[in-house]
C-alpha angles and dihedrals in degrees: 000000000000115000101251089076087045085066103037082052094050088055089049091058093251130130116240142163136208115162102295103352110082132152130183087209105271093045132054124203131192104191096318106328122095104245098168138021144180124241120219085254096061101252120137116231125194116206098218106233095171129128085253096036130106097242100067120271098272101178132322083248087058092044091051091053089040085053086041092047084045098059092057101034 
C-alpha cells in the first residue's frame, strides 16, 4: 500500500498501513508520533511537523506524511 492511501484512508475512518505512516482511522501515526486525529465531531486535524509548521521540524520523511495528511484533512 503507498502512503497516500494510508492518508485518504485516514481521512475515510479506516485503518491502513504503508512502511512508517499508519492510522487506525481516527489517529494518524508517522513512525510513532501522532501526526493526525479525529475530533468527536468527526473533523480531521494535522499537527504541522514541517520545517515551517507550528509543532518543531521532526524528519523530511514526518513533513511528507504530514503534506500527505494535509491534502485529505
Amino acid at each position: 500500500m503507498r502512503n497516500e492511501r494510508v492518508a485518504a484512508l485516514w481521512a475515510a475512518g479506516k485503518a491502513a498501513k504503508a512502511g512508517n505512516l499508519r492510522t487506525d482511522g481516527v489517529r494518524l501515526w508517522s513512525y510513532g508520533l501522532i501526526i493526525g486525529t479525529t475530533t468527536t465531531k468527526g473533523r480531521k486535524v494535522v499537527y504541522d511537523y514541517t520545517a515551517n509548521g507550528s509543532g518543531g521540524f521532526v524528519s523530511q520523511t514526518t513533513s511528507r506524511h504530514v503534506g500527505l495528511a494535509k491534502l485529505f484533512a
